[in-house]
C-alpha positions, 0 to 999 in steps of 0.5 A, a space after each residue: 513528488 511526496 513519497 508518502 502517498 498513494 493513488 486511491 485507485 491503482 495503489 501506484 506512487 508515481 505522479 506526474 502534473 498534467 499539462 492540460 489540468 493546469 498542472 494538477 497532480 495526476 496518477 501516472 498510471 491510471 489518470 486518477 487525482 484521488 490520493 489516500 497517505 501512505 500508511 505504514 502501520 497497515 504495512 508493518 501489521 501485514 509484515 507481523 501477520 503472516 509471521 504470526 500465522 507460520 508460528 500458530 500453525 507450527 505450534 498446533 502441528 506440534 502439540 496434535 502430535 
């Protein structure tokens, strides 16, 4: 399957064809055939934040004292 997308609901990339759809593309997990694509500027920002935060919290302990 394409590994740049995502189930709306559950968040999963695992996908299987259901048999009983005529072989639409389902979610493995919950059943939903609503997908969004991947989005890796979303996950590269969330990988800068955290970081960013650790550093201003840092910066403020040193300056207070």
């Amino acid at each position: 399957m394409s590994v740049n997308r995502v189930c709306f609901n559950c968040g999963s990339s695992s996908f299987v064809s259901d048999r009983s759809l005529g072989g639409k593309i389902v979610c493995s997990k919950c059943g939903s055939s609503i997908f969004k694509n991947k989005s890796s500027s979303l996950l590269n920002r969330k990988k800068i934040i955290f970081p960013a935060i650790g550093i201003a919290i840092f910066i403020i302990i040193i300056l207070s004292s």
